[in-house]
C-alpha positions as CSV (number, residue, x, y, z in Angstrom):
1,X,0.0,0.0,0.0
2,X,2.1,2.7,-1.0
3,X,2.0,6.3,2.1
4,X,0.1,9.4,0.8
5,X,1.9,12.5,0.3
6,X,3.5,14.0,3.4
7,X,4.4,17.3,4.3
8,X,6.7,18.3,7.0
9,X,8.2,21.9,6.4
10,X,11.4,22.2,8.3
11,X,13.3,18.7,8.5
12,X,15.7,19.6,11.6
13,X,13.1,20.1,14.2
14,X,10.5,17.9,15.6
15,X,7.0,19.4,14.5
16,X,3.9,18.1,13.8
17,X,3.1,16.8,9.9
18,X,0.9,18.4,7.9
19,X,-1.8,15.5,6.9
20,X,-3.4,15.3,4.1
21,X,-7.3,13.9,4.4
22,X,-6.5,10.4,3.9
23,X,-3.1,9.9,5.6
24,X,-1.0,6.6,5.7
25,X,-2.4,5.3,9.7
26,X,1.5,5.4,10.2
27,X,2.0,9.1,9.7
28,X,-0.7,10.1,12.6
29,X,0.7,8.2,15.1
30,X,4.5,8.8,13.8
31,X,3.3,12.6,14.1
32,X,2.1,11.9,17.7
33,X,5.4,10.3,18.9
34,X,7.5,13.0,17.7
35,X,5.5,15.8,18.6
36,X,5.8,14.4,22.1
37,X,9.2,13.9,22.8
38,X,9.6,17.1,20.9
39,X,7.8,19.0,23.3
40,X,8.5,17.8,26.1
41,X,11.5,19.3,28.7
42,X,14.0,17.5,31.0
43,X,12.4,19.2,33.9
44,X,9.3,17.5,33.2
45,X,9.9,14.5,31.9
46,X,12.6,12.3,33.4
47,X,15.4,10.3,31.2
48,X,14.4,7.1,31.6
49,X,10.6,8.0,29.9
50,X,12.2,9.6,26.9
51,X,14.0,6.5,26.2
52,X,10.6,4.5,26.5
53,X,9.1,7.0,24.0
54,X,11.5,6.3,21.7
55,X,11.0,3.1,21.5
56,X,8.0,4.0,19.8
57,X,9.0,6.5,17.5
58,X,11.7,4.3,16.5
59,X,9.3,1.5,16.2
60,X,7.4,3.4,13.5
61,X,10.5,4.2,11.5
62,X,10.9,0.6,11.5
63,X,7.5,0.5,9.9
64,X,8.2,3.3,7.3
65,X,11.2,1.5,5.9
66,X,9.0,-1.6,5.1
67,X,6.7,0.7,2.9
68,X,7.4,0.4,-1.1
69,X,7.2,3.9,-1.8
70,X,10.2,4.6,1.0
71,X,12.2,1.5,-0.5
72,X,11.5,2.9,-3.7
73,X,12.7,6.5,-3.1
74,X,15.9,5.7,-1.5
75,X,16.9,3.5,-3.9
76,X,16.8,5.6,-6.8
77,X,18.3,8.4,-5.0
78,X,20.9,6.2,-3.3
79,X,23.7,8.2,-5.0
80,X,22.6,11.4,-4.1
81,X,24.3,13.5,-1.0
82,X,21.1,13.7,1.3
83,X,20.7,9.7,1.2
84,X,24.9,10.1,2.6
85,X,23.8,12.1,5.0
86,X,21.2,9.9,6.5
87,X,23.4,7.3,6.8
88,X,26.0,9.1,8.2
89,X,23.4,10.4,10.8
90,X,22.5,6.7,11.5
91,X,26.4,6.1,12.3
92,X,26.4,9.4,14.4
93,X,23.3,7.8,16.5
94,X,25.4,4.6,17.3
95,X,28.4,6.5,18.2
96,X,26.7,8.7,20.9
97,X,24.5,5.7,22.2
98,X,28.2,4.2,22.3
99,X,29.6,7.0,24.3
100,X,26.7,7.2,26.9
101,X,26.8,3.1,27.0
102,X,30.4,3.6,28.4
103,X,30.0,6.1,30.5
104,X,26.9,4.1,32.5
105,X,29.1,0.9,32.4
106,X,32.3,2.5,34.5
107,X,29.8,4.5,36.9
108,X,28.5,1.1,37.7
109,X,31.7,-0.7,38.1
110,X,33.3,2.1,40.2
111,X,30.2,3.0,42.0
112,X,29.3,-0.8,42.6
113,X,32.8,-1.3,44.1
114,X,33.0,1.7,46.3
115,X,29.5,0.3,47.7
116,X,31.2,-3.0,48.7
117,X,34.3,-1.2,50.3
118,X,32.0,0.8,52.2
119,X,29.6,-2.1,53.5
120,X,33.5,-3.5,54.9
121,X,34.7,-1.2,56.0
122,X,32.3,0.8,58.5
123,X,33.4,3.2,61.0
124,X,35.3,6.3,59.7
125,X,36.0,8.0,56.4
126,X,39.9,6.9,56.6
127,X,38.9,3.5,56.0
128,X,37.8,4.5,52.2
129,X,39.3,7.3,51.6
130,X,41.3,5.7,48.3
131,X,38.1,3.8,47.3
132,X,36.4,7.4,47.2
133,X,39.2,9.2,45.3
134,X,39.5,6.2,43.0
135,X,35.5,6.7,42.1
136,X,35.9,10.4,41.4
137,X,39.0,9.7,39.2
138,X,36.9,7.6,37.0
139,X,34.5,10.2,36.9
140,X,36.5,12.9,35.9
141,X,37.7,10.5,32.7
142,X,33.4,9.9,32.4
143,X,33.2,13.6,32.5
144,X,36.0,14.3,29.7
145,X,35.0,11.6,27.5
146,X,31.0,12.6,27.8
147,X,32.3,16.6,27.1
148,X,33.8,15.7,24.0
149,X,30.9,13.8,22.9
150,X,28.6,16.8,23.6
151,X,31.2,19.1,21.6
152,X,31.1,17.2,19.0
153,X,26.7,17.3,18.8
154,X,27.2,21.1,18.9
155,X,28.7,20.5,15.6
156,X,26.8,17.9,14.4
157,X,23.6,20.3,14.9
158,X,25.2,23.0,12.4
159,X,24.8,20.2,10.0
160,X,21.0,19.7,9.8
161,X,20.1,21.6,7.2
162,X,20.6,19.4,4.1
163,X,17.4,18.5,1.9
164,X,17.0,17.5,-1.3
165,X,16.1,19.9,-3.0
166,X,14.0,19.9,-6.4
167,X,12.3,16.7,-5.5
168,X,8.8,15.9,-5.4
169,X,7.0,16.2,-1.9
170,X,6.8,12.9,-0.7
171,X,10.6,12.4,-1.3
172,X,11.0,15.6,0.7
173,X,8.4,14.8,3.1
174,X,9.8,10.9,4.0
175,X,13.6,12.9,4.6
176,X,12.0,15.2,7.0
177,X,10.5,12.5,8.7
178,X,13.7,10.3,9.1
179,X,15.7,13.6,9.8
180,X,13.3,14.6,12.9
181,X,14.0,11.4,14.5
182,X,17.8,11.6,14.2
183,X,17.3,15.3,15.5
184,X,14.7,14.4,18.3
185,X,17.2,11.3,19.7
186,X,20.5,13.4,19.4
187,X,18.8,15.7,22.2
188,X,17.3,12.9,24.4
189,X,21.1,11.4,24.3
190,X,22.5,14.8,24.7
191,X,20.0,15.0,27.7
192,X,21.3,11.9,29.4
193,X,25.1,12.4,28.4
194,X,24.7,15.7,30.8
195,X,22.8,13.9,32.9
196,X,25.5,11.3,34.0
197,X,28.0,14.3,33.5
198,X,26.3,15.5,37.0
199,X,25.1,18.7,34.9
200,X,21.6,19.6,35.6
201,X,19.6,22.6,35.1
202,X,19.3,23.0,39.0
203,X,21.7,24.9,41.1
204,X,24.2,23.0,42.4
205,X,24.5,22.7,45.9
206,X,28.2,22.5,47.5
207,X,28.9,18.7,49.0
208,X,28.6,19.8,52.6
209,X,25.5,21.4,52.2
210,X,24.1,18.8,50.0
211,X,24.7,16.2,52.2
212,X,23.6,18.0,55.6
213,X,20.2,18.3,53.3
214,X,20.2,15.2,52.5
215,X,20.6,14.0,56.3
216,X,17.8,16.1,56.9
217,X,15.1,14.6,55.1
218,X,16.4,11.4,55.0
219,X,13.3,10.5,57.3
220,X,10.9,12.2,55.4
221,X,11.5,11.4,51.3
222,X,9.7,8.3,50.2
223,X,10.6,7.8,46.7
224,X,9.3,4.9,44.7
225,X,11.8,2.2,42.9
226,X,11.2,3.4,39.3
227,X,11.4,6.8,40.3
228,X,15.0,8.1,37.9
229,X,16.1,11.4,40.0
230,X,18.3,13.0,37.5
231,X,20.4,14.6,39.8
232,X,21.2,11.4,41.4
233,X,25.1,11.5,39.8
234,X,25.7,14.8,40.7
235,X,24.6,13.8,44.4
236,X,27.1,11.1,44.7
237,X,29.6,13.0,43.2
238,X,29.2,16.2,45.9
239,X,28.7,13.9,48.6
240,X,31.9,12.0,48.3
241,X,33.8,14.9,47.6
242,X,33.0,16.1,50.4
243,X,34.4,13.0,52.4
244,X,37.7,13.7,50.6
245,X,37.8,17.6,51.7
246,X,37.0,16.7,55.6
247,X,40.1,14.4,56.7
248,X,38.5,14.0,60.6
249,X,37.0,11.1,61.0
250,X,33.2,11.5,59.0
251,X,29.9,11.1,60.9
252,X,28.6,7.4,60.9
253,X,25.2,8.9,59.5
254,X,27.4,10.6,56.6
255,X,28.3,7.2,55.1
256,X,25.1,5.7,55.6
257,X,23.4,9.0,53.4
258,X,26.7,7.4,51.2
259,X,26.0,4.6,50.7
260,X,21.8,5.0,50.4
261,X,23.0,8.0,47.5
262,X,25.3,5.1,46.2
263,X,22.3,2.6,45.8
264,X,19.8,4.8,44.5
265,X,22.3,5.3,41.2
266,X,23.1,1.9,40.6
267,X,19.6,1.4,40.4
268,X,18.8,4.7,37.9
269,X,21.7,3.5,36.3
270,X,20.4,0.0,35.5
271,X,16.9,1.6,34.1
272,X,18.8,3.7,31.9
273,X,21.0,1.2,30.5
274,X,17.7,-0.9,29.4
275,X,16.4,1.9,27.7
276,X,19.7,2.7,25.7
277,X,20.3,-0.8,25.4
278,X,17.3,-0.9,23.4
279,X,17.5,2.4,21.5
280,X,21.6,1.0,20.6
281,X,20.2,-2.2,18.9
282,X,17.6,-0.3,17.2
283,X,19.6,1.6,15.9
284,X,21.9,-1.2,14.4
285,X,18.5,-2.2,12.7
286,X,17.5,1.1,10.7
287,X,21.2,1.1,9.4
288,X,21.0,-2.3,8.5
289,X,17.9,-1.4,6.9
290,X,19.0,1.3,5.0
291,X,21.9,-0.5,3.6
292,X,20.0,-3.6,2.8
293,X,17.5,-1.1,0.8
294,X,20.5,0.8,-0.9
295,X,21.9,-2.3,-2.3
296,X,19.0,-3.7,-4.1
C-alpha cells in the first residue's frame, strides 16, 4: 500500500506533519510520537521516559522503511548526498548511544565497588578514603569523554540543514520525517550524556550542604523504585567529595546517606541502560535497513 503525500516543512526540528485527508495510519501516530518527545522538557519528563518514547517513534520508522514507496525513493536516489547524510546520521546515533553506554558501564563498576568497600569497612572516612578518590577519578575521565561527545553534537547540529532539493514532496516529506527522529534522539542522548555528566539545570549545591540536606530529610523522602532522579550522579559526586575535603573522621550517618546515594544510582543506572540498550540495537537495525534497501 504505497503512504500518501507528506508534508513536513522544516526537517531539523521535531513538528507536527501536515496531513493530508487520507493519511497513511502510520504518519498520525509517527506525528504523535514525535510531537511528544519534541515538546516535552527534561524538567518534566525524566530520562528514563524519553528512552521509552523512543521506543515507539523508532518502532514506526521501523515500519516506514518496510513501505514500497520509502524502499522505492531511497533507492533511486541512493547516490545522491542527502541519502549520505542519513546514513551518516545513523552512524552518528550509534556512536553517541556508544559514548553514553560507556560512561553508564564505568559509573556502575566504580560505584558498585566503592559500595562493597563501604559495607566493609564501617566506622570512619579513613577507611575508604582511596576507594572514594579512585571513584571520582573515573568520573572525571566519564566527565571528559562525555564533554567531547557533547562538543562534537554542537557540531553535528550545524549540520542539519541538508534536503533534497527539487524533489517531489513525498521524497521531501519521508527525509523530513527520518531527519526529525535523528534530531529528536540526538537531544534525548544529549539530555542523558549531561545527565551522567552531573550537569543539571538545577543549582548546584556545594557537597557539605548537599549532604547536611540530605541527612535532613532522609526520614521524610519516600521515593518509589522506578522513580530516575536525574540529579542522582551529581549527588554522589558532591557527597563523596565532600568526604575527601574533611580528613576527621566522618559522621557514621554521613556514610550511611553514602551509601543509600550510592544505591539509589546503581539502580537509575540500570533503568537507563535498558532503555539505551534498546535504542543501541535499534539503531543497528534502521542502518542495516538502509543499507539492505541501498543495495538492491
Amino acid at each position: 500500500m504505497a503512504a500518501s503525500p507528506l508534508n513536513l516543512k522544516t526537517p531539523c526540528h521535531a513538528r507536527s506533519i501536515s496531513l493530508p485527508s487520507a493519511p497513511h495510519p502510520l504518519i498520525p501516530e509517527f506525528n504523535a510520537h514525535l510531537r511528544r518527545l519534541g515538546a516535552s522538557e527534561p524538567a518534566s519528563s525524566s530520562i528514563s521516559h524519553k528512552l521509552n518514547g523512543l521506543k515507539d517513534l523508532h518502532d514506526c520508522v521501523d515500519n516506514l522503511l518496510l513501505l514500497p514507496l520509502t524502499q522505492k525513493t531511497l533507492a533511486q536516489h541512493y547516490d545522491e548526498k542527502w541519502v549520505d547524510e542519513l546514513l551518516d546520521g545513523s552512524l552518528r546515533l550509534l556512536d553517541v548511544c556508544g559514548t553514553a553506554k560507556d560512561a553508564l558501564l564505568q559509573t556502575k563498576e566504580h560505584a558498585h565497588e566503592l559500595q562493597s568497600s563501604m559495607r566493609r569497612r564501617r566506622g570512619g572516612e579513613s577507611g575508604i578514603s582511596s576507594e572514594v578518590v579512585g571513584y571520582l577519578t573515573s568520573r572525571k575521565k566519564v566527565k571528559k569523554a562525555i564533554h567531547k561527545a557533547l562538543k562534537d553534537l554542537k557540531g553535528m547540529e550545524k549540520k542539519c540543514s541538508f534536503s533534497p532539493l527539487n524533489k517531489d514532496p513525498e521524497t521531501i516529506s519521508m527525509v523530513s520525517m527520518l531527519r526529525g527522529v535523528e534530531t529528536v534522539t540526538l537531544k534525548v542522548l544529549e539530555s542523558l550524556l549531561s545527565s551522567i555528566a552531573g550537569e543539571t539545570a538545577q543549582s548546584n549545591p556545594s557537597g557539605w550542604s548537599l549532604v547536611s540536606n540530605l541527612m535532613r530529610h532522609k526520614h521524610i523522602a519516600c521515593e518509589e523504585a522506578t522513580t530516575i532522579d536525574l540529579g542522582e550522579f551529581e549527588k554522589v559526586d558532591s557527597a563523596l567529595f565532600t568526604l575527601t575535603v574533611h580528613k576527621t573522621k566522618s559522621n557514621p550517618m554521613h556514610i550511611d546517606i553514602v551509601q543509600t546515594e550510592l544505591g539509589k544510582l546503581e539502580i537509575s543506572i540500570q533503568d537507563l541502560e535498558e532503555g539505551l540498550e534498546f535504542l543501541y540495537r535499534r539503531s543497528i537495525k534502521t542502518r542495516v535497513s538502509f543499507l539492505n534497501i541501498l543495495s538492491q
